[in-house]
C-alpha positions in Angstrom: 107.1 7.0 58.8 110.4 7.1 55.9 110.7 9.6 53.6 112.4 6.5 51.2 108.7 5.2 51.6 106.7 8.4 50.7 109.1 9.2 47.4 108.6 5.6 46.5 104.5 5.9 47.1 104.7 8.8 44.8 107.0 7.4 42.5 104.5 4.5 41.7 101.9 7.1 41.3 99.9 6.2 44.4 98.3 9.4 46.5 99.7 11.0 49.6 98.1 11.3 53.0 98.5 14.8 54.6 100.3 13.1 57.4 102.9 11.7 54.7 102.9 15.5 52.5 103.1 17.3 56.3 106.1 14.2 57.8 108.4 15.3 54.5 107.6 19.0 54.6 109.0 19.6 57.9 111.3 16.9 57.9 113.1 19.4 55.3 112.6 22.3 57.5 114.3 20.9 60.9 117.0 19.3 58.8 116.2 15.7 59.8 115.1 14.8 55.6 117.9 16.2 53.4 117.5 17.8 50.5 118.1 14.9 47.9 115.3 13.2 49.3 112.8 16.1 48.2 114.9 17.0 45.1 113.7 13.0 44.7 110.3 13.6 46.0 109.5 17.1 43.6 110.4 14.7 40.5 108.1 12.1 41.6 105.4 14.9 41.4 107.0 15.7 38.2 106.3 12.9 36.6 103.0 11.6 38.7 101.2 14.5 39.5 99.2 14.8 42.3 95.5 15.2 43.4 93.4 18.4 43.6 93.8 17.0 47.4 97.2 16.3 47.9 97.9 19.8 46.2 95.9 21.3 49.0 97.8 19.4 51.5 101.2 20.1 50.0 100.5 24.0 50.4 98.9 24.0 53.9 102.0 22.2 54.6 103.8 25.3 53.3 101.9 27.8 54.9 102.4 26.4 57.8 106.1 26.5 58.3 106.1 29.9 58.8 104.1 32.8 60.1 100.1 33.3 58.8 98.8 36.9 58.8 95.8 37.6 61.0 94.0 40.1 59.3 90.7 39.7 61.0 90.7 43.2 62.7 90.3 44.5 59.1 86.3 45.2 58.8 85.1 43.8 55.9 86.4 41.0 53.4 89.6 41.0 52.1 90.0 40.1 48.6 93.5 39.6 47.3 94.8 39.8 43.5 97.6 37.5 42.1 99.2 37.9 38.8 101.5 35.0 37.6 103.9 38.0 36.3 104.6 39.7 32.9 106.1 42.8 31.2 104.3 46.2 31.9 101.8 44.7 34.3 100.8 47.7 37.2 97.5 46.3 37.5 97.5 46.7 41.3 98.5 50.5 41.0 95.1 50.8 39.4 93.4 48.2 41.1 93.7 48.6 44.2 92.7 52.3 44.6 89.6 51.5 42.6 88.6 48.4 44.3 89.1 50.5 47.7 87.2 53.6 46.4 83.6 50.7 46.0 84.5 50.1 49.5 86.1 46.5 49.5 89.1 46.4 51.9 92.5 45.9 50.2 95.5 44.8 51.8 98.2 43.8 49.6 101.5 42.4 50.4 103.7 42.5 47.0 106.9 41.3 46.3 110.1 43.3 44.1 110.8 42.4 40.7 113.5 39.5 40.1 114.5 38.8 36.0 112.1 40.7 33.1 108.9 41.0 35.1 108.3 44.4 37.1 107.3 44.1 41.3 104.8 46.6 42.5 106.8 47.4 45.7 109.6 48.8 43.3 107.2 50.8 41.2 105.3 52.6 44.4 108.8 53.5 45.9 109.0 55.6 42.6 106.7 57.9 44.7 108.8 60.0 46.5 108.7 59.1 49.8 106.2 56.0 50.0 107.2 53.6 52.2 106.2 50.0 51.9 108.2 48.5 55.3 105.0 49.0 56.8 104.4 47.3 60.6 101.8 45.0 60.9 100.0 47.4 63.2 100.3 50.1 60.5 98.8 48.0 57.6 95.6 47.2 59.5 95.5 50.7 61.0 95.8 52.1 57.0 93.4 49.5 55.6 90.9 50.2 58.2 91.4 54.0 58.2 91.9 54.3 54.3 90.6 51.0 52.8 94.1 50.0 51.0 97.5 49.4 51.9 100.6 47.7 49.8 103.5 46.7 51.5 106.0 44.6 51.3 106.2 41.2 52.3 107.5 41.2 55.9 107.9 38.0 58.3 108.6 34.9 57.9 105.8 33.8 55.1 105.5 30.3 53.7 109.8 29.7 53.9 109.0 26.0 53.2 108.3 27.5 49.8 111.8 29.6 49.7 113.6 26.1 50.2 111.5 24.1 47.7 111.9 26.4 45.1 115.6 27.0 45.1 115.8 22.6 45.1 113.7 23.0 42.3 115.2 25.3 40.3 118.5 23.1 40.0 116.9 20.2 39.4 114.5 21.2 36.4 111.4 20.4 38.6 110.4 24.1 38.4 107.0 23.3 35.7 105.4 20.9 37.3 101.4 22.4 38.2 101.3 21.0 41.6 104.5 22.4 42.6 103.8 25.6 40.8 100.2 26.2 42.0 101.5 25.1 45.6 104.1 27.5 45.5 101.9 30.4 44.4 98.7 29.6 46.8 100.6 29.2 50.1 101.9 32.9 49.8 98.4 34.3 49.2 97.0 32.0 51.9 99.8 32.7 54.3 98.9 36.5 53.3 95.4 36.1 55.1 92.9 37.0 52.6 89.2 35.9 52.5 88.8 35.7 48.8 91.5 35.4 45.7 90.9 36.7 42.6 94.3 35.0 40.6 95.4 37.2 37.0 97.1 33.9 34.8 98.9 35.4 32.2 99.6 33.1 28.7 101.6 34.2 25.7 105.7 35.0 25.1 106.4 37.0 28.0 104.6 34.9 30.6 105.7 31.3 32.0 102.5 29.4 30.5 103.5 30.4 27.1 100.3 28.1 26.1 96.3 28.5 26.9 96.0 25.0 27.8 99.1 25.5 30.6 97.3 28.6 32.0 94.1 26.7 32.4 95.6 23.6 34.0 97.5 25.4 36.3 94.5 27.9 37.1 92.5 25.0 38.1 94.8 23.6 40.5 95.3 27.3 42.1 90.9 27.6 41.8 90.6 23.8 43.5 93.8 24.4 46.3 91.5 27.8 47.0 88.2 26.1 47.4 89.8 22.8 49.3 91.1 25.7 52.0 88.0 27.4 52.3 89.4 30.6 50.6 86.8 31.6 47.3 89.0 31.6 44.8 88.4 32.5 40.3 91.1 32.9 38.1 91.2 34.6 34.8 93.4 33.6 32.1 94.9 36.7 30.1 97.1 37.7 27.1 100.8 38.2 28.1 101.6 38.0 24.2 103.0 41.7 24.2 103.3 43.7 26.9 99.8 45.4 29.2 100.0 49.0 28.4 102.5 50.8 26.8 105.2 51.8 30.0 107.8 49.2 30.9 109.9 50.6 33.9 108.9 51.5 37.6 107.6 55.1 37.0 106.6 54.8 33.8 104.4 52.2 34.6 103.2 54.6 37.9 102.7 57.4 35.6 100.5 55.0 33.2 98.8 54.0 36.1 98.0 57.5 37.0 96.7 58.4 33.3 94.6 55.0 33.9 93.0 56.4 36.9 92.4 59.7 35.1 90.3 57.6 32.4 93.6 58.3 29.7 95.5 55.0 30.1 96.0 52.6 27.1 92.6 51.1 26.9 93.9 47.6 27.3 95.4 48.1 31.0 91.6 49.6 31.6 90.1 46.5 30.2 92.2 44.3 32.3 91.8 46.6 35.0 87.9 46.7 35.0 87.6 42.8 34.8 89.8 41.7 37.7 88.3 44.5 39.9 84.9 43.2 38.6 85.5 39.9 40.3 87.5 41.4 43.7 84.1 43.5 44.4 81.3 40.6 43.7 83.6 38.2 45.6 83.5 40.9 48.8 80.0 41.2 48.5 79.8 45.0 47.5 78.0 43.8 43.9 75.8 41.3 43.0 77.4 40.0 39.9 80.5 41.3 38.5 78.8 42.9 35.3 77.7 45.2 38.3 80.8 45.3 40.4 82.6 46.5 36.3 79.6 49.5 35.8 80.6 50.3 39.6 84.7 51.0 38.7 83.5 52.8 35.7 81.8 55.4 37.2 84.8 55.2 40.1 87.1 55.8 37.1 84.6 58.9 35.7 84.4 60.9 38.8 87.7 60.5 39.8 87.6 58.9 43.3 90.0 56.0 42.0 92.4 58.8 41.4 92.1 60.2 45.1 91.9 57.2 46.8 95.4 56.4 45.1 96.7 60.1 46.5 95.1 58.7 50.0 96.9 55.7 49.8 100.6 58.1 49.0 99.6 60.0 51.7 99.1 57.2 54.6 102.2 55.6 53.6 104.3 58.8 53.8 104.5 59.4 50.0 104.2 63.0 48.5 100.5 62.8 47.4 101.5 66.3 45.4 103.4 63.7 42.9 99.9 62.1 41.3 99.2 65.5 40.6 102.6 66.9 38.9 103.9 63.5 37.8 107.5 65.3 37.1 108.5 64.9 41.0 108.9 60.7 39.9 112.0 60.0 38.8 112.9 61.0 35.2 115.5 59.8 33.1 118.0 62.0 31.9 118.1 60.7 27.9 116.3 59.1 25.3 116.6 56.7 22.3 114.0 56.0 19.1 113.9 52.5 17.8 112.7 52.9 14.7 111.0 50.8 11.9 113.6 49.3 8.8 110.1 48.1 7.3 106.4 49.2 6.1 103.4 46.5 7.4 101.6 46.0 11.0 102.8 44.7 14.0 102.1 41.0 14.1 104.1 40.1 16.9 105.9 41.8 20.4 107.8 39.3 22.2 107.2 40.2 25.4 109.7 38.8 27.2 112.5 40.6 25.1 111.1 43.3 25.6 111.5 42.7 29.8 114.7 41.6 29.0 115.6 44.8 27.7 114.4 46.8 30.2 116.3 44.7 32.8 119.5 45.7 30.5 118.6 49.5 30.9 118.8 49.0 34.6 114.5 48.5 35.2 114.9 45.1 36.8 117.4 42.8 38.5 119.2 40.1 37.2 119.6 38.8 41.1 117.9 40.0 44.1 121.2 42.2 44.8 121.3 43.8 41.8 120.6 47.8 42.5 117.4 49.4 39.8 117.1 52.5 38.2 113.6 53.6 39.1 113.4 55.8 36.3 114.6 54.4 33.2 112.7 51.7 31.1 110.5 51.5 27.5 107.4 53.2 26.1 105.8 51.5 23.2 104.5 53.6 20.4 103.1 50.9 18.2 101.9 47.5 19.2 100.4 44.5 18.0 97.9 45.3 15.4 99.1 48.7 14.3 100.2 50.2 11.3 103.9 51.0 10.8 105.9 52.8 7.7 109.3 52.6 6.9 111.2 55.2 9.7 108.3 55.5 11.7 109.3 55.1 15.3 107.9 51.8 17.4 109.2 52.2 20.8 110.8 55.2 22.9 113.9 53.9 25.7 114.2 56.1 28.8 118.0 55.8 29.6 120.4 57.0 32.1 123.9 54.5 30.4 124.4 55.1 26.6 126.1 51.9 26.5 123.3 49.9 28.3 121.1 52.1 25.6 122.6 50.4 22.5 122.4 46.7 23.9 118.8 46.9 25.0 117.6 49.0 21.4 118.8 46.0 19.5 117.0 44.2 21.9 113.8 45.7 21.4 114.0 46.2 17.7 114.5 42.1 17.5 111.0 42.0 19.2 109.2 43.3 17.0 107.8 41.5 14.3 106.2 43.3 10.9 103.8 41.5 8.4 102.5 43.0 5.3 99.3 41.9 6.2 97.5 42.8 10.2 97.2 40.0 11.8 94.1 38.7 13.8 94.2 40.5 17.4 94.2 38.1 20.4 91.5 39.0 22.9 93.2 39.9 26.5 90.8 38.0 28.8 91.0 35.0 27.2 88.7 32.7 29.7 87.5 32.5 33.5 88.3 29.2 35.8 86.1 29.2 38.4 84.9 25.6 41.3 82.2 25.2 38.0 84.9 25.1 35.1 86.4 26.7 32.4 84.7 29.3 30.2 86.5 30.4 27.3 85.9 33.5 25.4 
C-alpha cells in the first residue's frame, strides 16, 4: 500500500477503504508518510468529499492513535455535550449540574479557550480553588459519588487530530465537513461517552456562519455517531449575537449561577432546557425529551440544579461558599459604558466582535500561551431586538488596563447595529439533526 496511490484514489473522487484511511493515518504518526503527502491528501477531501463511511473511518483512525477513556466503572450512561463554540456560551455551567441533579451521570472533559470563544475549564477555575487537573481515578470516583465532574482534558486524546489540524490550518483545508466533523467526533469518542448530544451553533460569531453549513456538518457528526455505535442528535442554534448577556470567565459563572437560581437571561435558560432535554431522554431517565425539559424545570424551581453545582465546587476542592456570595470570584477593578450615538432597536450584534473584544480586555487568548484575566470581560445591556435612545447605554466592559479598555469599547460599539425599525427576531434553536433527518423549526 502507497500513500501516492490513496491521495490519487481520492483525488479522482473514488472512496477509501478503512485499511487505506487507517495505512495513511499512522503512516503520519510514526513519521514513515510526511506531511505533504496528507497536506495533499486533506485537499483531495477538500475538493471530493468523502462518505458518511469513510468519515467514520477517518475518525476511528484518529481515536485510535492515542489513548480512549474507559469510563465503564461510571454507573449509569454517560451522555456528553459538544458545542461547536461561540461568544458567551456557559452552557455546561448550567447543564451539567442540572442534567446530574435528574440523575444522568456527567463526566465532562472540556478544553480552555483559544481566539474569541470562552473554554469552560477557564471559567470554573474562576471558583476559587476548583481544580480541574483531576486524575482519572478522581473523575470516576466524583461522577460516581456526586454524578458530575469537569475536568480538563488529560492524556494523550486523539493526537492524530492535533497534527492534522495544524497541516490544515496552513494549507486552507480547515472547512472541509469531513475533516471538520472528523476532528470534532474523535475527541468526544476518545472521551468515552455512551451518548452525544452535539450544540451547532450558526450565525456571525460561530464558524458555520450559514444554516445550511450547520446542518451539513451536523449530519456528518449525527452519521460518524451512529456508524460508531455512539447515539448521537445535534441541534442547530443561533450564534448571531452572543447566549446571555456575560462575556468573560466569571461573568459568565456568575450568569450561570443566576440561571440556576431561575434569574438568568431567559435565552441561556431556553438553550439550556433543550440540550439537557435531549442528554436526559438519550440516558434513559425520560421518555421523550418534552418530559426530560418539564423534569429540569422543576430542577431549576426547587433549586437542586443550584446545589448540585455547589456539590460539584466542593468535590473538586472549590469554595462551594462562592455560589452563595458570588463576590469571592474575581472582580474587576474598573468599568467603562458604551453608549448609544443613535435612537432605533438593535438589529444586529456581531458576535464575533464582540469575542474579539473581550479577548482585547484580556478574557481570552490570542495563542495558547497567552496568560487571561479571569475577571474582566462584557455585560450586554441591550440586545438584538431591543429598544435603544440616543445616550442610552448598550453594553458595560469590566476592565483591569485602561488602554486595553479604549481599543475593545470601539470594538464593541462597531458591533452593534441600530435600525429605526425592530427587526424580525431569529429563533435560538433553529432545527434538530437526528439518524431520521433534519427538522427545522
Amino acid at each position: 500500500m502507497r500513500a501516492y496511490d490513496i491521495i490519487l484514489k481520492k483525488r479522482l473522487g473514488q472512496e477509501l477503504s478503512a485499511e487505506e484511511i487507517g495505512f495513511l493515518i499512522n503512516g503520519y504518526m510514526d513519521g514513515s508518510v510526511p506531511d505533504y503527502q496528507v497536506a495533499a491528501f486533506a485537499m483531495a477531501v477538500f475538493f471530493k468529499g468523502m462518505t458518511a463511511r469513510e468519515t467514520a473511518d477517518l475518525t476511528l483512525a484518529i481515536v485510535r492513535s492515542g489513548d480512549q477513556v474507559d469510563l465503564s466503572a461510571i454507573s449509569g450512561k454517560k451522555v456528553d455535550k459538544h458545542s461547536t463554540g461561540g461568544v458567551g456560551d456557559k452552557t455546561t455551567l448550567v447543564l451539567g449540574p442540572m442534567v446530574a441533579a435528574a440523575g444522568v451521570p456527567v463526566a465532562k472533559m472540556s478544553g480552555r479557550g483559544l481566539g474569541h470563544t470562552g473554554g469552560t475549564i477557564d471559567k470554573l477555575e474562576s471558583i476559587p480553588g476548583f481544580n480541574t487537573a483531576l486524575t482519572r481515578e478522581q473523575f470516576i470516583e466524583n461522577v460516581n459519588r456526586v454524578k458530575i465532574a469537569i475536568g480538563g482534558q488529560t492524556g494523550n486524546l486523539a493526537p492524530a487530530d492535533k497534527k492534522l489540524y495544524a497541516l490544515r490550518d496552513v494549507t486552507a483545508t480547515v472547512d472541509s465537513v469531513p475533516l471538520i466533523a472528523s476532528s470534532i467526533m474523535s475527541k468526544k469518542i476518545a472521551a468515552g461517552a455512551d451518548a452525544i448530544v452535539l450544540d451547532v451553533k450558526t450565525g456571525s460569531g460561530a464558524f458555520m456562519k450559514t444554516v445550511d453549513d450547520a446542518v451539513n456538518l451536523a449530519r456528518a457528526m449525527v452519521d460518524i455517531g451512529t456508524q460508531v455505535g455512539r447515539q448521537t442528535v445535534a441541534l442547530i442554534t443561533d450564534m448571531d449575537q452572543p447566549l446571555g448577556r456575560a462575556v468573560g470567565n466569571a461573568l459568565e459563572v456568575i450568569e450561570a449561577v443566576e440561571c440556576l437560581q431561575g434569574k438568568g437571561p431567559k435565552d441561556l435558560e431556553e438553550l439550556c432546557l433543550t440540550l439537557g432535554s435531549h442528554m436526559v431522554h438519550l440516558a434513559g431517565a425520560a421518555g421523550s425529551p418534552g418530559e426530560a425539559k418539564k423534569k429540569l424545570e422543576e430542577i431549576i424551581r426547587d433549586g437542586r440544579g443550584l446545589q448540585k453545582l455547589k456539590e460539584m465546587v466542593e468535590n473538586q476542592g472549590g469554595d462551594p461558599g462562592s455560589i452563595d456570595d458570588l463576590s469571592k470570584l474575581p472582580m474587576a477593578t474598573g468599568t467603562s459604558a458604551v453608549i448609544s450615538d443613535r435612537t432605533g432597536y438593535v438589529s444586529a450584534i456581531q458576535a464575533e466582535q464582540l469575542g474579539i473584544a473581550a479577548m482585547t480586555l484580556g478574557a481570552g487568548r490570542e495563542t495558547k500561551e497567552s496568560a487571561i484575566d479571569l475577571a474582566v470581560g462584557i455585560k450586554l445591556v441591550k440586545k438584538v431586538g431591543d429598544k435603544v435612545s440616543q445616550g442610552e447605554v448598550l453594553a458595560n466592559l469590566y476592565l483591569n488596563d485602561e488602554s486595553k479598555g479604549k481599543k475593545a469599547k470601539e470594538m464593541v460599539s462597531m458591533a452593534y447595529t441600530i435600525e429605526p425599525v425592530a427587526a424580525e427576531a431569529r429563533k435560538l434553536v433553529i432545527g434538530l439533526v437526528t439518524t431520521d433527518g433534519v427538522i427545522l423549526n
